[in-house]
C-alpha positions as CSV (number, residue, x, y, z in Angstrom):
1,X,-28.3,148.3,102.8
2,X,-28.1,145.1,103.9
3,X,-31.8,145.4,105.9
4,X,-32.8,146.3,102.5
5,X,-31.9,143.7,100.2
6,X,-33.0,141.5,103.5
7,X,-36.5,143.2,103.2
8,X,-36.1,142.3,99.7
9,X,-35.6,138.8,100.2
10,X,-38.4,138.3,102.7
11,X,-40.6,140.0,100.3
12,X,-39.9,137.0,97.6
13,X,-40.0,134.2,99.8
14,X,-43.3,135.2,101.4
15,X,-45.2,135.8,98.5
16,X,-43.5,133.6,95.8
17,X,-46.1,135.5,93.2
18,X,-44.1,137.5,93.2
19,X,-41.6,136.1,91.0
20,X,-44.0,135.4,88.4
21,X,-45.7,138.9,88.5
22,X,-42.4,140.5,88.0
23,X,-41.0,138.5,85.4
24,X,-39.8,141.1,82.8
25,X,-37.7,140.2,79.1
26,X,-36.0,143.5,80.6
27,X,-34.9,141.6,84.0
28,X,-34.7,138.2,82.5
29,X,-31.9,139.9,80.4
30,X,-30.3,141.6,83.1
31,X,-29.5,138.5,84.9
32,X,-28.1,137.1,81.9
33,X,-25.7,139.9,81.9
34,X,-24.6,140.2,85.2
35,X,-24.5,136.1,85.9
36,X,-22.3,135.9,82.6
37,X,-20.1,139.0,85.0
38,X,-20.0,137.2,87.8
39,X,-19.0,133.2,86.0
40,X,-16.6,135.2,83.7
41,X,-15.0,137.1,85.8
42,X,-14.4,134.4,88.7
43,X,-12.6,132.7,85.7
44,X,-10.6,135.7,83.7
45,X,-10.8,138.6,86.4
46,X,-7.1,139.7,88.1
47,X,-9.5,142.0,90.4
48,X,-11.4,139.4,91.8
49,X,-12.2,141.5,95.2
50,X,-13.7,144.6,93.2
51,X,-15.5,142.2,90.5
52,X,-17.5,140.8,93.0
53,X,-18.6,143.8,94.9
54,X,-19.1,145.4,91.5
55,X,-21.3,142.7,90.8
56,X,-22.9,142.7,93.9
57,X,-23.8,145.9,94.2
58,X,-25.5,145.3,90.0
59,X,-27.7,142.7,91.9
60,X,-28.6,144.0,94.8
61,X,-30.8,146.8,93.0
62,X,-32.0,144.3,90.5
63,X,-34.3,142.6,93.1
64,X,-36.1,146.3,94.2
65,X,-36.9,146.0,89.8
66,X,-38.2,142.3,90.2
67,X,-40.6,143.4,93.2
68,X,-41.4,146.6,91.9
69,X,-42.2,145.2,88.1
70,X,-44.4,142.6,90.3
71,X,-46.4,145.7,92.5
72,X,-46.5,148.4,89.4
73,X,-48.9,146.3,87.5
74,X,-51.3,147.5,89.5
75,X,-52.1,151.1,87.4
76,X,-52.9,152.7,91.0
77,X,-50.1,151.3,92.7
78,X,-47.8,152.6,89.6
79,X,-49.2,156.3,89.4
80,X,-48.7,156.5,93.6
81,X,-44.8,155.2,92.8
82,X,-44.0,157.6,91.1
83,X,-45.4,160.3,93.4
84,X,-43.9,158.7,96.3
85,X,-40.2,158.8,94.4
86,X,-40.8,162.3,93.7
87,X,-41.5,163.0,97.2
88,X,-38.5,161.1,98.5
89,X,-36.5,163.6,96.2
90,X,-38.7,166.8,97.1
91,X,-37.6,166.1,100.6
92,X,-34.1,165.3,99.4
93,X,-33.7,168.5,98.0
94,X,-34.7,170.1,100.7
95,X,-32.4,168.7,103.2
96,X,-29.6,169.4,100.3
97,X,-30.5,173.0,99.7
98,X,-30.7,173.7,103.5
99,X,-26.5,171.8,103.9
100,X,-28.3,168.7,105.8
101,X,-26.4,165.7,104.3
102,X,-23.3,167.6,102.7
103,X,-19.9,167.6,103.6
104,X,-20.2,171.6,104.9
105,X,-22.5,174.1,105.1
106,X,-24.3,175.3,102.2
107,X,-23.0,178.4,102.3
108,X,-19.0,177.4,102.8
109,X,-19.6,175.2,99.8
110,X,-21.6,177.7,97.3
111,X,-18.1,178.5,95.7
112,X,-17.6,174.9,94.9
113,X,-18.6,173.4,91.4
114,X,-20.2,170.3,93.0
115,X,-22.4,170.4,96.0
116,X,-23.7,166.7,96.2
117,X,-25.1,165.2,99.7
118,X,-25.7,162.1,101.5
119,X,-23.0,160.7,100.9
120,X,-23.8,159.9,97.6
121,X,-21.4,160.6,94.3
122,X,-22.7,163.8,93.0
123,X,-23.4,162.3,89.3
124,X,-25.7,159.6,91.0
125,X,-27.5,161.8,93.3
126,X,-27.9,164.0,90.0
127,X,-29.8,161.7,88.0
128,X,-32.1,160.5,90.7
129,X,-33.4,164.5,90.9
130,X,-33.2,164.3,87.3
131,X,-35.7,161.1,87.1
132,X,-38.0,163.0,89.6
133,X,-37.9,166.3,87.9
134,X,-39.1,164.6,84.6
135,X,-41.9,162.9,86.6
136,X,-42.7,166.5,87.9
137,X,-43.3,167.7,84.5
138,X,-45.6,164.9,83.3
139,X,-47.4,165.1,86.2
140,X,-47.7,169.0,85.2
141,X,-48.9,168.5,81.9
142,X,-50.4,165.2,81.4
143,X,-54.2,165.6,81.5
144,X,-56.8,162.9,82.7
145,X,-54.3,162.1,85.4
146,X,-57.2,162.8,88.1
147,X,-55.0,165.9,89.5
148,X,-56.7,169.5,89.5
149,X,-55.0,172.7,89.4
150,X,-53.4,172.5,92.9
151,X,-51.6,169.6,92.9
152,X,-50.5,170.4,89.8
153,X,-49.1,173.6,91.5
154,X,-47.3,171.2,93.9
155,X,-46.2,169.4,91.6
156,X,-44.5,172.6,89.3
157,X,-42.8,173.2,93.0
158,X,-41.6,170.1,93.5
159,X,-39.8,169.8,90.1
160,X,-38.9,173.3,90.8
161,X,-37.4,171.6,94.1
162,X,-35.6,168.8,92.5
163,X,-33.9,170.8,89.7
164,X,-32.5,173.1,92.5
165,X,-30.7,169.7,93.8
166,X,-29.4,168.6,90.0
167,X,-27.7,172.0,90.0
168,X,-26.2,171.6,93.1
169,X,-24.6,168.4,92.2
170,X,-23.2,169.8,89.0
171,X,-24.1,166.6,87.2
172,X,-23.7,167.2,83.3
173,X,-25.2,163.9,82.4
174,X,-28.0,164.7,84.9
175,X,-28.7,167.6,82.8
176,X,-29.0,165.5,79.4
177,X,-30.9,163.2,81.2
178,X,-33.5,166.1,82.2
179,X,-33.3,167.9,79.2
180,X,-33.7,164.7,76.8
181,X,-37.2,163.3,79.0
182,X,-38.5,166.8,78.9
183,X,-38.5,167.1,75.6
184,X,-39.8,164.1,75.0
185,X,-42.7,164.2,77.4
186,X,-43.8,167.3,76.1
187,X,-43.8,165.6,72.2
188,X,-45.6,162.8,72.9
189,X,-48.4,164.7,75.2
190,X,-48.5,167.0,72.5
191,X,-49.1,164.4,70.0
192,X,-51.7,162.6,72.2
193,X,-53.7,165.7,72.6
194,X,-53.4,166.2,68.6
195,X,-51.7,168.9,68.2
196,X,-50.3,169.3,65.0
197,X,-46.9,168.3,63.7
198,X,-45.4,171.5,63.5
199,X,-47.3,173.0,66.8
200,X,-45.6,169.6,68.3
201,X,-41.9,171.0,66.9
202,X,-42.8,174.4,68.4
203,X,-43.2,172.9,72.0
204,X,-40.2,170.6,71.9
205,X,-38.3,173.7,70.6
206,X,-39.2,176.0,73.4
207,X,-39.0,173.3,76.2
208,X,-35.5,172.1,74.8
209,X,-34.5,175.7,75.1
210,X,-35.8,176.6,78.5
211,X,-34.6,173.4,80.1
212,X,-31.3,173.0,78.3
213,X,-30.8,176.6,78.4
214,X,-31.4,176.9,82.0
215,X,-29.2,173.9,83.2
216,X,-26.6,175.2,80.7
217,X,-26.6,178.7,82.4
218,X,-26.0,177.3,85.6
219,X,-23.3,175.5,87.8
220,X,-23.1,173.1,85.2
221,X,-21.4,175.7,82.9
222,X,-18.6,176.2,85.4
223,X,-17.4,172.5,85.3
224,X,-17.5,172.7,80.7
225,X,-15.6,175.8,80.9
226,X,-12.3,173.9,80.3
227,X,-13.6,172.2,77.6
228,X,-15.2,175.6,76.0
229,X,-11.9,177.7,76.5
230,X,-9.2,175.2,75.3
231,X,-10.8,172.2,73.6
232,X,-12.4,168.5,73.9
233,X,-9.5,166.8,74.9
234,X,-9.2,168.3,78.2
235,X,-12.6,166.5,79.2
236,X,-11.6,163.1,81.0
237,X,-14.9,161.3,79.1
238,X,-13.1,162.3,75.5
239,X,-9.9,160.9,76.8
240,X,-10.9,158.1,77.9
241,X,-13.0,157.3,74.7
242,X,-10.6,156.3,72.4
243,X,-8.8,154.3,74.9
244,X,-12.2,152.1,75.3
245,X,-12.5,151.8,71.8
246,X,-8.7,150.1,70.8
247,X,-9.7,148.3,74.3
248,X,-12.5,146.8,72.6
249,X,-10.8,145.8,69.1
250,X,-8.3,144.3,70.6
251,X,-10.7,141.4,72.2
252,X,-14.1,142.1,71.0
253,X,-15.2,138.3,71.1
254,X,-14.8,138.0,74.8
255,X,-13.3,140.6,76.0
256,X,-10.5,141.6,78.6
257,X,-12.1,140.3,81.6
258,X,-14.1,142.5,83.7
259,X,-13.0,145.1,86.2
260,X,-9.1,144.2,84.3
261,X,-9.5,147.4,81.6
262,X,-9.6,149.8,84.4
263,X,-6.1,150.6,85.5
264,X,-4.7,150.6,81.6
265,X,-8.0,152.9,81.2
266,X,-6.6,155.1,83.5
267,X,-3.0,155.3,82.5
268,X,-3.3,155.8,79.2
269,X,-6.4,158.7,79.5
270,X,-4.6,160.3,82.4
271,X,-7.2,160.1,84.8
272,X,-8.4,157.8,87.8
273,X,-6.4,156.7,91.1
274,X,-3.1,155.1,89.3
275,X,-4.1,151.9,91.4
276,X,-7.5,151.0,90.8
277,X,-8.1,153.2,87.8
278,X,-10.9,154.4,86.5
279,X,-15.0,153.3,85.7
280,X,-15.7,153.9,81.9
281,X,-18.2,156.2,82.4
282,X,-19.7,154.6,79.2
283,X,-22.1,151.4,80.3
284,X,-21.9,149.7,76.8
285,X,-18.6,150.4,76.0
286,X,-17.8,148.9,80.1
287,X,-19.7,145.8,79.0
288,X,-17.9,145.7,75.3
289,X,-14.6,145.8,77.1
290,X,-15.0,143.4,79.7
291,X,-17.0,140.7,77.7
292,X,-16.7,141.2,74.4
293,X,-19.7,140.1,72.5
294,X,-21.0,138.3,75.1
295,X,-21.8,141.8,77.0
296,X,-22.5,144.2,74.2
297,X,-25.0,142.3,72.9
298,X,-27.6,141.2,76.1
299,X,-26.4,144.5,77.2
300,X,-28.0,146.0,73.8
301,X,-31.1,143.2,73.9
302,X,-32.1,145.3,77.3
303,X,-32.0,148.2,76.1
304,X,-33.6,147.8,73.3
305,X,-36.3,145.7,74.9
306,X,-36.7,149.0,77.7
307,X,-37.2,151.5,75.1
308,X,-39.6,149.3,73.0
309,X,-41.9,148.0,75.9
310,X,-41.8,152.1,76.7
311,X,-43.0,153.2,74.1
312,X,-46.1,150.4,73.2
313,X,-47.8,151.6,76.5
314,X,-47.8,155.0,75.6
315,X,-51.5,155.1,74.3
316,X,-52.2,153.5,78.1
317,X,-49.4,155.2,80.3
318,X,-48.8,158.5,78.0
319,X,-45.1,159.5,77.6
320,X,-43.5,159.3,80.8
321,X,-42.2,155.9,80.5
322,X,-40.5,156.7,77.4
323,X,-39.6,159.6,78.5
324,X,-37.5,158.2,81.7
325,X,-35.9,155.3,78.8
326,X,-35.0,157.3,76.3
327,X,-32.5,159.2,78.4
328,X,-31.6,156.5,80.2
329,X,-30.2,154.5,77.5
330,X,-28.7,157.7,76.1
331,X,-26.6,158.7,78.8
332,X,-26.0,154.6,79.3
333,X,-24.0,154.5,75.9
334,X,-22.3,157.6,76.6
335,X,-21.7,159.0,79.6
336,X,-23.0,157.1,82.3
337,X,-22.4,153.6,84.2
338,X,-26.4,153.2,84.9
339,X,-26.3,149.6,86.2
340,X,-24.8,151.3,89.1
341,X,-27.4,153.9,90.1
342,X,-30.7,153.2,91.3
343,X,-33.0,155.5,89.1
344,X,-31.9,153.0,86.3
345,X,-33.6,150.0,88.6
346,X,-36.7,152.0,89.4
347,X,-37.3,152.6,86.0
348,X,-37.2,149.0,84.9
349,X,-39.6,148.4,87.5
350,X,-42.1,151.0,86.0
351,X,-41.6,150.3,82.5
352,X,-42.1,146.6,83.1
353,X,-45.2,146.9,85.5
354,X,-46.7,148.8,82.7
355,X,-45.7,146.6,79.7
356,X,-47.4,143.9,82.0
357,X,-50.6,145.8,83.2
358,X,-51.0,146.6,79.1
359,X,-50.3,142.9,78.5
360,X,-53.1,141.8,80.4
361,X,-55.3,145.0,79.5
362,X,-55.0,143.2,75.6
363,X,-55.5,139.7,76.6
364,X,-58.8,140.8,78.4
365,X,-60.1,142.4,75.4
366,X,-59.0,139.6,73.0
367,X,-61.0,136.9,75.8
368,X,-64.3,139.6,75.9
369,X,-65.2,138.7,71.9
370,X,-64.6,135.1,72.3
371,X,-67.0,135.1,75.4
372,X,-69.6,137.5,74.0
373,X,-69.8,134.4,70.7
374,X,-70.0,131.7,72.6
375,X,-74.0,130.3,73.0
């Protein structure tokens, strides 16, 4: 890690450009937040030790965005990005699904409910395969991507692949993620090609069904059967939401300090090391609790700034941007902490490297009239 965000650093200093070229609203916002983390919770925080690494480890990821916004404006460079992530998690899965990486062999650990790999927290590694198996689709179906039938082929067995791994991890918010971009890839390909409205339905429908279906029917299934059998308050997320919630009204100006709701979080749900507690497995209600205002709302400003710079470059891009934000904020404001996992960061950096490349696609076509008038 640390020859990476080293790498990363050269990488800015060598080619100062670089800062400009990656300048993102998104990012710009995201530094807001986690600077306002880092000052606030030097000041209020009674776990300085784990606010700081928290922090940290927010930043460190935040620089891969900043380079990667800078590089993805380039439409070739972004389209080979996204193949290249989808390799790196075609070969991930293989190494998972042959027991290179886990903690036993594949076989030994088949009976378990979680099979995750690398080293890496099972919900994490689950929505990284979940990014890459939403790619997979849209590569699939997208048309005029330059792909013929083949690669298509290897891309259908790739995704194939990838949502083999999610399985394996047992990663329920994986398994909204991929079920949420699927569907909406689908829709807004659909409604490129002109399908009509209800032939649009139709497809989301089925895909929602297939997908959902399919992840539903699977390990995943195992881990809800708690919640099926008895009822919602045996799931540590439903727990732990109210708690968040009276967390929030009682500070919601400024908040309790961050990193100081967790141990009370996990008391009073019942879940977590009795210690440190417990993560809010909620990214806006994490930032509501710990800074009040002053983290809900540049918290929200990103988000919404994501999902809207996502969806303008559709006409350009097609859905696949949208389709990686829309899930990602979802899961963000309910079950996931994203500013911890990468697939959040590499996102921002493709979203933003297309917002930009469609920035400057507009302000050559608004300069082409003005030339083509002048004497």
């Amino acid at each position: 890690m640390s020859v990476t965000q080293l790498f990363f650093w050269v990488c800015l200093l060598l080619s100062p450009r670089v800062l400009r070229r990656g300048f993102s609203p998104v990012l710009a916002w995201l530094g807001v937040l986690f600077g306002t983390r880092y000052v606030y919770g030097s000041l209020l925080s009674t776990l300085p030790a784990q606010m700081t690494d928290s922090t940290r480890n927010m930043i460190r990821p935040m620089l891969w965005a900043w380079i990667l916004a800078a590089v993805m404006r380039d439409d070739r460079l972004r389209k080979r990005a996204c193949d290249v992530f989808l390799l790196g998690c075609t070969l991930a899965g293989i190494l998972h699904l042959m027991g290179i990486g886990t903690a036993a062999p594949i076989v030994e650990a088949l009976g378990e409910q979680r099979i995750s790999a690398f080293e890496q927290n099972a919900n994490v590694l689950g929505v990284i395969y979940a990014t890459a198996f939403v790619i997979a689709i849209a590569r699939v179906i997208q048309p005029r991507t330059g792909y013929g039938w083949a690669m298509r082929l290897l891309f259908l067995g790739a995704g194939i692949i990838v949502v083999l791994g999610l399985l394996l991890t047992g990663s329920r918010t994986a398994a909204i993620f991929a079920a949420i971009g699927v569907v909406t890839v689908v829709a807004i390909e659909t409604r490129r090609a002109r399908w009509s409205l209800p032939a649009v339905l139709v497809s989301m429908i089925f895909m929602g069904l297939v997908v959902g279906g399919g992840l539903a029917k699977s390990i995943i299934e195992k881990r809800s059967e708690r919640v099926v059998s008895a009822d919602i308050s045996g799931e540590d997320r439903a727990r732990m939401a109210p708690v968040l919630i009276e967390q929030f009204l009682r500070s919601p100006l400024y908040g309790l300090g961050p990193e100081n709701y967790r141990v009370e979080l996990g008391h009073r749900s019942r879940t977590g090391d009795s210690d440190v507690g417990i993560v809010a497995h909620n990214q806006m209600a994490m930032f509501a609790v710990e800074m009040g205002l002053f983290g809900l709302i540049p918290f929200l400003i990103m988000c919404g700034l994501l999902l809207s710079q996502a969806w303008r470059v559709r006409a350009m891009e097609g859905g696949l941007p949208f389709a990686l934000a829309l899930p990602c904020v979802i899961t963000a404001c309910t079950t996931a902490n994203i500013v911890f996992h990468w697939h959040f960061y590499f996102i921002v950096g493709l979203v933003s490297g297309a917002h930009g490349a469609h920035r400057m696609l507009q302000a050559s076509r608004q300069e082409s009239p003005a030339m083509e008038d002048e004497p």
